[in-house]
N, C-alpha and C positions, 0 to 999 in steps of 0.2 A: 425794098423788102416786100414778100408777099405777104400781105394781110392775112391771106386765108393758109398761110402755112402749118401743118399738120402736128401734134404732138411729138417731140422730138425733134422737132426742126430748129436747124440752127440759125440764132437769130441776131446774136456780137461775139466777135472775138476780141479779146484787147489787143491794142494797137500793140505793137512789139514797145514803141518807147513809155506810153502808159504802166505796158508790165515793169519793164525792167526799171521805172523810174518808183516805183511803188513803195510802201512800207515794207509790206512781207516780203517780198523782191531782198531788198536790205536785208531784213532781218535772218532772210533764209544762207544768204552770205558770208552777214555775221557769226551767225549759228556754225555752218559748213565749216569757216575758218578754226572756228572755239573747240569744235567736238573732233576736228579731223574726218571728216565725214562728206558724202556726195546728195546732193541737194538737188538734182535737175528740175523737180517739178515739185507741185504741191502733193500729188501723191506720194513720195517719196518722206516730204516733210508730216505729212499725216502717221504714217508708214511709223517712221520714227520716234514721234510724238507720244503717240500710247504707247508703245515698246520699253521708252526709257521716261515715264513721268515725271519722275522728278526730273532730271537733267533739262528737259521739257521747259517745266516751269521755273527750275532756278534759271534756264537762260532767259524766260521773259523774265523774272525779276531786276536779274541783273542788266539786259538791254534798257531795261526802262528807267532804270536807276535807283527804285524804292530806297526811300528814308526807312530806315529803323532804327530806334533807340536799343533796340537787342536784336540781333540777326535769327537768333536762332540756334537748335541744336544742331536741325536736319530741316531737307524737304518735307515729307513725308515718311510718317511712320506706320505700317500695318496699314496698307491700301485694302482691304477688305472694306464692302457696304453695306451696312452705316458703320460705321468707326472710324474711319480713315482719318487720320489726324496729321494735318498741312503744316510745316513750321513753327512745331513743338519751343515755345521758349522765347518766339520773335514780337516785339512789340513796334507796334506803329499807330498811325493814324490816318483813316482813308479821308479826310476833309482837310487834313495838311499838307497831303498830294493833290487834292482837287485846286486848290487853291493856288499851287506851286508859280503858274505861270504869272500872277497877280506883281512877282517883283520882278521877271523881264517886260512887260506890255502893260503898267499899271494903269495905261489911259485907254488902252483899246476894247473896244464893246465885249462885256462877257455873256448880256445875254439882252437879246431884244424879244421887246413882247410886242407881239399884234393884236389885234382885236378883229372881230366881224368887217367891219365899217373900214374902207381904204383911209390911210391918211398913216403918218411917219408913225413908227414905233417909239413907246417909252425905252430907254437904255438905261444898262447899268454896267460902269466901269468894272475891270478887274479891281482897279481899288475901289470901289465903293462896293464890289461883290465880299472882298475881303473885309474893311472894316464892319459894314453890316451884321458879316456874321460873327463876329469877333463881338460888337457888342451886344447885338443877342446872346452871345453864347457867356458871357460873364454876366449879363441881367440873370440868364437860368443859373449859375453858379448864387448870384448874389439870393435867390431864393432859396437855395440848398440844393438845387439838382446836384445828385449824382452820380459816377460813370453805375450805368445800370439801370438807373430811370428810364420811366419812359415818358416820353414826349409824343403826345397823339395831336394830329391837327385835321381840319377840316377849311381845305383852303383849296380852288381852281387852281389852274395852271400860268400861276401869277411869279413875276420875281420874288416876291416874301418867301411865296412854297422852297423856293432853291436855296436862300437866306439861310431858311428857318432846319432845312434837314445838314446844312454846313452847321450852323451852330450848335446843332444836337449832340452831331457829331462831333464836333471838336469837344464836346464834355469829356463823351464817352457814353452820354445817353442812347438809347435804343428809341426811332424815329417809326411813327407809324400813321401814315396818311388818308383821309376820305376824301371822296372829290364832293361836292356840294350838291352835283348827281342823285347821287346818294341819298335816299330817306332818312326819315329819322332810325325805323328801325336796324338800316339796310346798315350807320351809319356806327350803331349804340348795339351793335351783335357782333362788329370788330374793336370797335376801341373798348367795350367795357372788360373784354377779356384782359387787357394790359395791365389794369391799374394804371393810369398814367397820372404822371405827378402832375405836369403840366397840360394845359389845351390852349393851340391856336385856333382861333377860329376866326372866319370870314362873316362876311354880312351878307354875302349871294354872287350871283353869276349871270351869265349873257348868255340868252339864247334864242336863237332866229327872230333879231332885234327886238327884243325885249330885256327888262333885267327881273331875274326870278330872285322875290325876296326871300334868306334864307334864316333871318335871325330869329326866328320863332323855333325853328329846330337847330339853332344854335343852342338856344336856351335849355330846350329837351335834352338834346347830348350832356351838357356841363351836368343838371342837373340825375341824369343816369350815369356823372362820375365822381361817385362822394370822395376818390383819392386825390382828384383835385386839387389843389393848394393856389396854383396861379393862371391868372385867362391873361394871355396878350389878343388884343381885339387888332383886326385888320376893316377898315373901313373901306374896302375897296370897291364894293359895288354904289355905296350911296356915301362919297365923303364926304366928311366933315361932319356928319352925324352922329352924336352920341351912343355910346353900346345900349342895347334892351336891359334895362336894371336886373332884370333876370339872373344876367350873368354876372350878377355882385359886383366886385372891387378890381372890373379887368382895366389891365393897363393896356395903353393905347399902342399900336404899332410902331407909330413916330416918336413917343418917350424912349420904347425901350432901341430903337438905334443909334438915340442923337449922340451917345456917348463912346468912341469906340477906345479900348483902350491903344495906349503906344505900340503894343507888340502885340499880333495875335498868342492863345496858351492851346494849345492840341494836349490832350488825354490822352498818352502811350497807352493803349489796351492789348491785350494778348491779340495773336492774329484771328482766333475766333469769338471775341468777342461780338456780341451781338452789335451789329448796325442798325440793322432795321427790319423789324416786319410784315412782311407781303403775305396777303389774304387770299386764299383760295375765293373762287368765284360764291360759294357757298348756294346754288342754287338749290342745291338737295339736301343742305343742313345747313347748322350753324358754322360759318366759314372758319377756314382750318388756318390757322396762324404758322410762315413760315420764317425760322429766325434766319437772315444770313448774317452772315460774320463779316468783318473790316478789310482784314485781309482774303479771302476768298474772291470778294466784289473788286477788292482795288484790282488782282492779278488777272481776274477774268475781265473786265473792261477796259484792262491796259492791251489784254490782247483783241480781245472780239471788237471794241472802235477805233484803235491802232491799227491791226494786221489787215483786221476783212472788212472795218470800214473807209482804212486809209484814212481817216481824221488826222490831219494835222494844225497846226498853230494858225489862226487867223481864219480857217474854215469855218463857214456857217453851214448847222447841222439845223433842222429842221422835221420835228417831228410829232407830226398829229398825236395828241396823245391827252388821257386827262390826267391827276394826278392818281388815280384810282388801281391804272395800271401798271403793269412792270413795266410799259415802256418809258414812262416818265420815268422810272429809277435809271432805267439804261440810259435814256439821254444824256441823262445826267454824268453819262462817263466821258464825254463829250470832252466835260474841264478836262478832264488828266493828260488830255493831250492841248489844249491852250486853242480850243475850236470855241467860237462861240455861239452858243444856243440859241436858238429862233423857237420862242413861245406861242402860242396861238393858244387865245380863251375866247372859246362861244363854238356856235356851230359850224361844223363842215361843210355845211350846203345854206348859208346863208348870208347874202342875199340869193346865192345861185348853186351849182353845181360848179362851180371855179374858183371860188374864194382859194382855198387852198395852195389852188395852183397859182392865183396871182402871190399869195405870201410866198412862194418858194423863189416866183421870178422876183418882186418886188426885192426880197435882202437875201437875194445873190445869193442862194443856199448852193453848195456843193453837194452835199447830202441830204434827202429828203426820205423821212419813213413815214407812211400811214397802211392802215388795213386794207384787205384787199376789199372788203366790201365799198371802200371810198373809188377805188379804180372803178368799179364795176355801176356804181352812181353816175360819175361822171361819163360815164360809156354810154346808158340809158338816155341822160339828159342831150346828147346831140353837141354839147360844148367840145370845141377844140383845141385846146390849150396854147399847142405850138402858133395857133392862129393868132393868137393874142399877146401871146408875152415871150420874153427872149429867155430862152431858157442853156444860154451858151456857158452858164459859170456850175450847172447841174452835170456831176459824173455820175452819180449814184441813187437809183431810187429804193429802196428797202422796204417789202411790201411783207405783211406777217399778219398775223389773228388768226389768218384761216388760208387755205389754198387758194393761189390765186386761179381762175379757169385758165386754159390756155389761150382763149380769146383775149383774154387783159394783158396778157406777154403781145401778142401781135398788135393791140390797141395803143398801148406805152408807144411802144415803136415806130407805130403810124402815128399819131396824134401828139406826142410829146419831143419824143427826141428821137432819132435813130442813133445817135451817139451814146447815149448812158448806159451802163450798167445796171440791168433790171436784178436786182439783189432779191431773191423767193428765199424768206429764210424762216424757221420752224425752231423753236424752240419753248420757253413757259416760265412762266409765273415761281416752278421750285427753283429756277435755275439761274434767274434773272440774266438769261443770256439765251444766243444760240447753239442748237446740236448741229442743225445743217444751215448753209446757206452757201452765197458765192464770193467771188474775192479777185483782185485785177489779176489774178495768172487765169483763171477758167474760164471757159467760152457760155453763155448765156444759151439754153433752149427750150423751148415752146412746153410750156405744162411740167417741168423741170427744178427743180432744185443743182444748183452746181454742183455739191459734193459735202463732203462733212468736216466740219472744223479739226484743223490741228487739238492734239490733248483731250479732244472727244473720240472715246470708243466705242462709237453708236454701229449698230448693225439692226438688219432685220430676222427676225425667229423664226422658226416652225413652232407651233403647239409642243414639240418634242424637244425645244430646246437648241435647234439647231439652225448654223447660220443661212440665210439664202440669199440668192443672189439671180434678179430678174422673178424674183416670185413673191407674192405678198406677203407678209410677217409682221409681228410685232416689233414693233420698234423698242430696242433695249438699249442700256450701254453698261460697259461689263468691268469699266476700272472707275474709279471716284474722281470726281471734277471739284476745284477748290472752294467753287459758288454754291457745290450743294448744297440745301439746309442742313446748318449747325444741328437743329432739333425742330421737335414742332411746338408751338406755345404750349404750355401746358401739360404737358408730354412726357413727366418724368419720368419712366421708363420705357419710354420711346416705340411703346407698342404701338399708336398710332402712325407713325412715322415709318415703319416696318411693315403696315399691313397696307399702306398706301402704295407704295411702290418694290416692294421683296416678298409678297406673298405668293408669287406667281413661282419665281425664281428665287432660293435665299440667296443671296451676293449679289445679284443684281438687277438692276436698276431699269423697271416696266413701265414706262411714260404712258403708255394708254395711246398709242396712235398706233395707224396700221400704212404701214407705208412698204415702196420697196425698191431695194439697194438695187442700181442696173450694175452690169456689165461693166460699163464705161465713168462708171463711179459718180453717177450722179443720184438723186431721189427723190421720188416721189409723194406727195402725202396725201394719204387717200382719206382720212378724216379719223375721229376718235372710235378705238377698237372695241368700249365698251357702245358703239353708238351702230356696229357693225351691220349689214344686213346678210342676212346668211337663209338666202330660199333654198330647198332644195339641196341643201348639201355645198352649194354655190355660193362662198361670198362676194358681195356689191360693196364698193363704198361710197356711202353718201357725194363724196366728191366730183363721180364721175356720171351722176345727176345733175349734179349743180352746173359742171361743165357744159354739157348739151344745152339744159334749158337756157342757163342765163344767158347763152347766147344771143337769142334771140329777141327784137325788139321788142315784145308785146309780152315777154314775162319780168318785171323788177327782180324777185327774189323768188325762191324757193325752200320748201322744208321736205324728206321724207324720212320714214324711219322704217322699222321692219319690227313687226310684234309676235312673238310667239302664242301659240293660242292653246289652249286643253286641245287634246288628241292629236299631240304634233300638228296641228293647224299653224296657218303663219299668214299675219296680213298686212301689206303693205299698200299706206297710206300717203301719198302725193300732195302736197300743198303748192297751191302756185297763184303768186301776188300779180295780176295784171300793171305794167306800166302804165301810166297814169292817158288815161285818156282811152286803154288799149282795150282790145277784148280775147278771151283765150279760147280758142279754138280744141278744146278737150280730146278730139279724135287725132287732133291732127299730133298734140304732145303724145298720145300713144304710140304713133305709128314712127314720129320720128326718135322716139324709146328704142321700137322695136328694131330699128334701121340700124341708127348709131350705137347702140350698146349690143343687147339681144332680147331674145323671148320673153327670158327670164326679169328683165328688168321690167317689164311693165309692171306697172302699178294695178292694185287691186281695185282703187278708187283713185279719180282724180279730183282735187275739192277746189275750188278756187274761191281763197283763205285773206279776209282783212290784210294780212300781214303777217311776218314771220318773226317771232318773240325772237330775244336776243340776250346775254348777259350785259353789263351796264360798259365793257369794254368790247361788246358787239359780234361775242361769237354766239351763232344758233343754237337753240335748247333742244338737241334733238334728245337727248336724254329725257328729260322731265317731261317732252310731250310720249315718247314711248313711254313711260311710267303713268301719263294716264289711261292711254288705250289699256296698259297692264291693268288695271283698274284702280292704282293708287288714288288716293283723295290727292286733293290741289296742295291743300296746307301740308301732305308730307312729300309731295312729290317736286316740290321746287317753294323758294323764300320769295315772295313776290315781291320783298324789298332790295333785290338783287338784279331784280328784271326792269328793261329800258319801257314796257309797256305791260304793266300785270292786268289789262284788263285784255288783252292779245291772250293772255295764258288762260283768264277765266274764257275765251270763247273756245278754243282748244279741249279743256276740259267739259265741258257743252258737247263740244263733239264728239269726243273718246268715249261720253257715257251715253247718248244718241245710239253708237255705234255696239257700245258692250249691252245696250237693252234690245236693239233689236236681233242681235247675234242670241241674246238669251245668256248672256254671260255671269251674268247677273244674282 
């Protein structure tokens, strides 16, 4: 393979028996046979998809085999956005299917955890994954939890955390997580919105061999939740040590499992009953709570780590992630197909830039997802992966948070595997799923996205409304997806929920990315459309900066954004993090601006910046830093309890007003 192969360059194809041996492969089959219909390719299957919704997704229902105690009236009633209502009348339980596999394989690993430091993973059977949660979930019962509760915890990315959202769930309680990350405030501006009945909480976490104590804002959260009623304590950073009195009369982690009853009890809830709430990043306010529903999540991860993960039974899926994120919720869909999960708690880069990659060769991961900014680590650091470890049992690696550059598509390649499936996949936090990514029929290419999921009707816009195709646009999608949010917390009449994403377009659906649809049906993601740079009449996106520099050895990371100024003025700001040891040659980043992009892209100032802030799941603030060049104050322009380094944001805002006093802006 050529390393230096150019955007758009083709980089795998799936082997013909791969494809045809595949999930969607089958299911596209099944489907063709069921509807009387011609199926050649995935485009055809996309094609389809949005066309007939329902039919759509009553066939993943029915391929997948969903339990319900009430089926339902219908698929879908009144497909309009927001209202669209999925399976009017169906009741089930999405931790009755996670669980499903527990009585064919009740002895084989449901989930391994690793830690920083080499050495065997703790395990946890499918039956000890099921009784666990079984008798957690009648301890919350025996306290009065019920379905509708909420159940808030503050726990890393431990076997408890998966335990503990199965047994929420099987109440019927509503699950809402912090990673220990997390400050106190960062922690107590999500959960106190819930009321939650109950709190798990942790004692602390691992990080670049260290353990960070956290029971002192243990105590602060309980204490900022007077609806409290019951603490289960998890001793899992310092065991065997008693909870902080602080937190009253908490029962210990090990009392409440030791009992599990004979039969698990799952809580039939309507199919939109709330599961669980996922947090906007909340950098520029107080974080917006999004409720998904039981059923939405079961049909969306039956298809998205079935069809385009290919997850099957006995597959270990492996995915960097804290519990903070959506990816941890998606992992988690992993169970429904009988895959078992590979946990990693501490840091990514410690003791090196390979830790990762040895956990994925070490437990034989089939599937691996982490951020792109971790490829892009390991690319700096000089480590070779393939050098080191056998990485023959990996087909998939699924790389998300942010675009990867095209240099990490050719790096993968070279340095990992030439066999896998580099999966570039784009989707969010409302959605707990993907809009775009790739799948074993489609061919993998350089700087690329594969194509756009079955039952997603994503496209790109004009400002006018209109579809494009090989030209930039808003990323939109135009019929409702079952994973959307229910509502937003607190939202009773859902104005919030309506001006988030319908106020551009009423019916449909404005994710805030700028991306754009080619030709040959693949897509691009050029970065967020509120984050846009637009000189000139010209828009830039951030992405196709980031592309150029990170290339190169002597820059880590990068930030830029584009400021509008009084008198149509416009100035764009360049931040560029030296690799460690490296120095930045400032003339030389212009000229190879000017080369590889155009005129237009150069920067107005080059600064070479500490480091480049991030949200606590690692994507760039470029918003919040243009909100201070804007001249916003720090405290309204980003929650510094939401950011991975807030004294990174105080030197930023240091600069912005530097900048706004010598401009006279002021």
């Amino acid at each position: 393979m050529d390393e230096h192969a150019g955007p758009g360059e083709l980089l795998w194809e799936p082997p013909s028996g791969r494809a045809a041996d595949s999930r969607l492969r089958g299911f596209m089959d099944w489907l063709a046979a069921r509807e009387g219909i011609d199926l050649p390719d995935h485009a055809a299957l996309h094609a389809w998809s949005v066309e007939h919704l329902d039919r759509f997704w009553a066939a993943v229902w029915d391929h997948f085999a969903v339990r319900a105690s009430a089926p339902g009236d219908a698929v879908l009633t009144d497909d309009a956005m927001p209202g669209a209502r999925w399976f009017p009348g169906a009741r089930l339980n999405w931790a009755e299917h996670m669980l499903r596999h527990a009585d064919a394989a009740p002895g084989d690993p449901a989930l391994l955890a690793y830690g920083e430091e080499p050495g065997e993973p703790s395990a946890l059977t499918w039956a000890e994954l099921r009784d666990q949660s079984a008798a957690l979930a009648a301890h919350l019962r025996s306290v009065g939890v019920q379905p509708g509760d909420r159940v808030a915890a503050y726990l890393p990315n431990v076997p408890q955390a998966v335990v503990a959202v199965l047994a929420a769930a099987s109440v019927g309680a509503t699950w809402a997580c912090c990673s220990p990350d997390f400050g106190t405030d960062g922690a107590i501006s999500r959960l106190q919105q819930l009321e939650p009945v109950v709190l798990l909480t942790g004692d602390g976490y691992h990080w670049n061999g260290r353990i960070l104590d956290r029971r002192d804002v243990a105590v602060e959260i309980r204490d900022a939740l007077p609806t409290v009623r019951e603490v289960v304590y998890v001793d899992y950073a310092f065991p065997g040590e008693l909870p902080p009195a602080g937190l009253g009369e908490a029962t210990p982690w090990e009392t409440v499992i030791a009992d599990p009853p004979a039969e698990p009890a799952y809580e039939q809830v309507p199919f939109e009953h709330p599961l669980w709430v996922l947090f906007s990043s909340g950098t520029t306010g107080i974080p917006k709570g999004l409720v998904q529903g039981h059923g939405g999540i079961l049909l969306e991860h039956l298809k998205w780590m079935g069809l385009y993960g290919d997850a099957r039974a006995g597959d270990r899926i492996f995915v960097y992630t804290s519990t903070g994120w959506m990816m941890w919720n998606a992992l988690l869909g992993g169970l429904l197909h009988g895959s078992t999960l590979v946990l990693f708690e501490g840091s990514p880069t410690h003791p090196d830039a390979d830790t990762l990659w040895r956990v994925a060769a070490e437990s034989r991961a089939r599937i691996m997802m982490l951020g792109a900014g971790l490829i892009q680590a390991t690319m700096k650091s000089g480590i070779e992966p393939a050098a080191a470890h056998d990485f023959s049992a990996l087909a998939t690696i699924g790389v998300t948070g942010s675009p990867l550059p095209t240099e990490g598509y050719r790096w993968v390649y070279a340095h990992v595997s030439p066999d896998v499936r580099l999966d570039s996949l784009s989707g969010g936090t409302d959605v707990c799923t993907a809009f775009v990514g790739g799948n074993e029929l489609l061919p993998v290419r350089a700087g690329e996205i594969s194509g756009i999921l079955a039952g997603v009707a994503a496209a790109a816009w004009s400002a006018d409304g209109e579809p494009l195709v090989d030209e930039v646009g808003e990323l939109v999608v135009t019929r409702p997806m079952p994973s959307m949010p229910v509502s937003f917390w607190n939202d009773p009449d859902g104005a919030r929920y309506r001006d988030a994403y319908f106020d551009t377009w009423p019916g449909v659906w404005r994710h805030g990315d700028w991306v754009t649809v080619t030709s040959h049906g693949s897509v691009v993601i050029h970065g967020r459309s509120d984050a846009t740079l637009n000189r000139q009449g010209v828009r830039m996106g951030s992405g196709e900066f980031y592309d150029v520099l990170e290339a190169l050895p002597e820059v880590a990371e990068s930030l830029v954004v584009g400021v509008e100024l009084p008198d149509a003025g416009y100035h764009l700001p360049l931040f560029v993090v030296p690799a460690p040891g490296a120095t930045v040659d400032v003339d030389r980043l212009r000229r190879l601006i000017r080369e590889e992009l155009s005129p237009r892209h150069v920067p107005d100032e080059v600064v070479v910046a500490p480091g480049v802030p991030h949200t606590l799941s690692g994507k760039r603030l470029e918003v919040p830093v243009k909100r201070l060049y804007q001249g916003v104050a720090l405290e309204q322009a980003c929650n510094l309890g939401t950011i991975d380094d807030p004294d990174l944001m105080r030197w930023y805002a240091d600069r912005a007003a530097a900048f706004r006093a010598a401009s006279q802006l002021e």
